[in-house]
Every structure is written in C-alpha cells, then in structure tokens.
C-alpha positions in Angstrom: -165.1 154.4 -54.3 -166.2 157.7 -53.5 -169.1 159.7 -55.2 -169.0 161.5 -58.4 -168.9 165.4 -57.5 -171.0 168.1 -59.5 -168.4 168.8 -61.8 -167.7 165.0 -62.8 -171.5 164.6 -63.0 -172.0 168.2 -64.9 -172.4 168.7 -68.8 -170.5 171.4 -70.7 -172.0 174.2 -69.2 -171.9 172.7 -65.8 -167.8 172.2 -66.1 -167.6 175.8 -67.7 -169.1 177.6 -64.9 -167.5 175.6 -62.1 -164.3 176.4 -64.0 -165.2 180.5 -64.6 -165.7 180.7 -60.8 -162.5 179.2 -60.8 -161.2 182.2 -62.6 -162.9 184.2 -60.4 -162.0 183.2 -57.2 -158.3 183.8 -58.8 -159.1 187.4 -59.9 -161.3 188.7 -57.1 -158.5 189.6 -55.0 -156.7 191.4 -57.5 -159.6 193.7 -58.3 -159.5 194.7 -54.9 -156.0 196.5 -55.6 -156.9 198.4 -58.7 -157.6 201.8 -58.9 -161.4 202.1 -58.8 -161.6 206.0 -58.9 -159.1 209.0 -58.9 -159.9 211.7 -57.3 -158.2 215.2 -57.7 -159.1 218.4 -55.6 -157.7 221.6 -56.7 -155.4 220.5 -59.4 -153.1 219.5 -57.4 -154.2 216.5 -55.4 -154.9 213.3 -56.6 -155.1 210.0 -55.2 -156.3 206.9 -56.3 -158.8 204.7 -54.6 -158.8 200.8 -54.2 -161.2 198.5 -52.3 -158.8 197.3 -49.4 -156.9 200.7 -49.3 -160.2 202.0 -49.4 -161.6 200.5 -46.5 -157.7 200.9 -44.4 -158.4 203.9 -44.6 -162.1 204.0 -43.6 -161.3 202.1 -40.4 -159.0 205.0 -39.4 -161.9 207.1 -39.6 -164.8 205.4 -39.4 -164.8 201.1 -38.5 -168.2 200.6 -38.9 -168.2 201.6 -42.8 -164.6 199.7 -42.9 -166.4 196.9 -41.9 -169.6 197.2 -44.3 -166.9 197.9 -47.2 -164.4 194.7 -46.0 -167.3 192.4 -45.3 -169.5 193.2 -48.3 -166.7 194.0 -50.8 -164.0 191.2 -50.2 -164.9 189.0 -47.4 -168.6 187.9 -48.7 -167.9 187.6 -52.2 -164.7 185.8 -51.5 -166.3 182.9 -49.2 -169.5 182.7 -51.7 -166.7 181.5 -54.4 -164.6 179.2 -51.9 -168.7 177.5 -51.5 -168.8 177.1 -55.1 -165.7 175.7 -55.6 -166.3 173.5 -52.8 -169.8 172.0 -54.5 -168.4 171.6 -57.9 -165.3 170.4 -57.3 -164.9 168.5 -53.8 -168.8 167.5 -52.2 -169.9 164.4 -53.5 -173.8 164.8 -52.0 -174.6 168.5 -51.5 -177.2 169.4 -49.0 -180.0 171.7 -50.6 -179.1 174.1 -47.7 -175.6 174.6 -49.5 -177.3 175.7 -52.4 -179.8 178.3 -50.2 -176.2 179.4 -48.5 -174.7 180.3 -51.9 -177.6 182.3 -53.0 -177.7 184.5 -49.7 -174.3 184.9 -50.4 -174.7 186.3 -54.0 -177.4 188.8 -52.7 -175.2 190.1 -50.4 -172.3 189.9 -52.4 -174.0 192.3 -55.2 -174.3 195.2 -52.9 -170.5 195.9 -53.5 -171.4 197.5 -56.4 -174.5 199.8 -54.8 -171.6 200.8 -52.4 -169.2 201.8 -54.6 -171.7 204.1 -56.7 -172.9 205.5 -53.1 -169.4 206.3 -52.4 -168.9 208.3 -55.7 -172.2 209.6 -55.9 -171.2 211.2 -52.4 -168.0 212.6 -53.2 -169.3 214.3 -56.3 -171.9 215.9 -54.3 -169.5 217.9 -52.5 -168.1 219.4 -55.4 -164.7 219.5 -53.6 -162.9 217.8 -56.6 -163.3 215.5 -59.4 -164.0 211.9 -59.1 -162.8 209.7 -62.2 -163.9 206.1 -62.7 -160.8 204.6 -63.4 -160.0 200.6 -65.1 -160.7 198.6 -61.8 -164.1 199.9 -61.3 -165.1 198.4 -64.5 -163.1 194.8 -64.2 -164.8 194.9 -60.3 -168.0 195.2 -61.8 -167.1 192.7 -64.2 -166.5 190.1 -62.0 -169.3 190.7 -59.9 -171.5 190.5 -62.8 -169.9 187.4 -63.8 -170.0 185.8 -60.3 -174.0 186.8 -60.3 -174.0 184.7 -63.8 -171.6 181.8 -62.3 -174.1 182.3 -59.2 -177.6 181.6 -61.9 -175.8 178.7 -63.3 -174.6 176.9 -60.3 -177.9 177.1 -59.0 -179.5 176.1 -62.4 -176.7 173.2 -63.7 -176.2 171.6 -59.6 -179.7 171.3 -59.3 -180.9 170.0 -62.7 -181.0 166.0 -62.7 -178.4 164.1 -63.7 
C-alpha cells in the first residue's frame, strides 16, 4: 500500500487549508478577467482593465512588462497552487526542497499586488483621467492574501510532526 499523503496525515486545519487552496486554484483564473480598474478620460472614454487583457495589451506595446505582468500576476501564482495541491493531496514523502520551492513561489507571487498599485499609482499621476478601483481589484487581492495565509499554513501544518 502506498503512503498516507499530507492531507490524509493532516488535522482539521491541515485538511482546511489544503482544501481553501483548493478553492483557490479554482478562483485565481477568474480574478484574472474581472475588472480591476476603470478608467475614464474626458468623460467620454472609459475602459475597463483586467489582468490578462491587461497584459494583451501590454505586449502590443511593451513585452517586457507583458511578461513581468503574465509571469508575476497569473503564471507564478498559478503553479505555486498546482505545488500545493500536489503536496497535500498526491506526494506521499515530500522533499524539504518542495516546501523551500513553495515559499519562493509565494514571495514572488505577492508582488502582483505591488504591481497593480504601481500601475494605478502611474496612471493617476498623469492626471489624464480618472482611475476607479473596481470589484476584481478587491477579490484579486483577496485571494492573494488568502493564498499568502494558505502559503503560512502549508508550511506550518506539512511540516509539524505527525
């Protein structure tokens, strides 16, 4: 018979956060299609902003910053949930190097956020238009709070002796 995994081995907080990453790796993509800001110029235009239309639009202008925003925004955050599912829910003997790789993973995947602001904070300086923080800004900020929490636990719960 097989090993137990981490999440058959787990106690109730343990099973909870493997199964809120879950619900996270579920809802991460979706953030990335909901309006994060609106931003109107002259009363007259308005568009609304999402991570991936964001960044399609980026790499028309500028791939480098499509990149940063793809890698850090979806890609990174994205993988570092797919790890965590992976070590609660199918690695029976996790290496402690899985752990180290999951932790990189959250640091990297928290600068999202920074870029976001950095993006806003830019367009208001030019005082072209208005820039309105719209519903998926705050459930994107949500969830990458909550993956940072999931991200704590994991590391606290996995490693604790069973």
């Amino acid at each position: 018979m097989r090993g137990r995994t981490l999440y058959h081995k787990a106690g109730r907080l343990g099973r909870a956060t493997a199964l809120a990453n879950l619900v996270l790796l579920v809802i991460l993509p979706v953030t990335w299609t909901l309006p994060l800001v609106r931003n109107s110029a002259f009363l007259v235009l308005s568009s609304e902003v999402t991570i991936f239309w964001g960044a399609v639009e980026l790499a028309r202008s500028d791939l480098f910053l499509a990149l940063v925003v793809a890698v850090f925004a979806m890609v990174l955050p994205f993988l570092k949930c797919l790890l965590y599912s992976w070590l609660w829910f199918v690695a029976t003997a996790p290496r402690p190097w899985h752990f180290k790789l999951g932790s990189v993973l959250a640091k990297l995947s928290m600068t999202d956020v920074f870029l976001i602001a950095v993006i806003i904070l830019a367009v208001k300086g030019l005082r072209i238009g208005t820039v309105e923080p719209l519903y998926g800004l705050y459930l994107f900020s949500g969830v990458v709070l909550a993956s940072v929490a999931v991200s704590i636990l994991t590391d606290l719960t996995a490693r604790r002796p069973v």
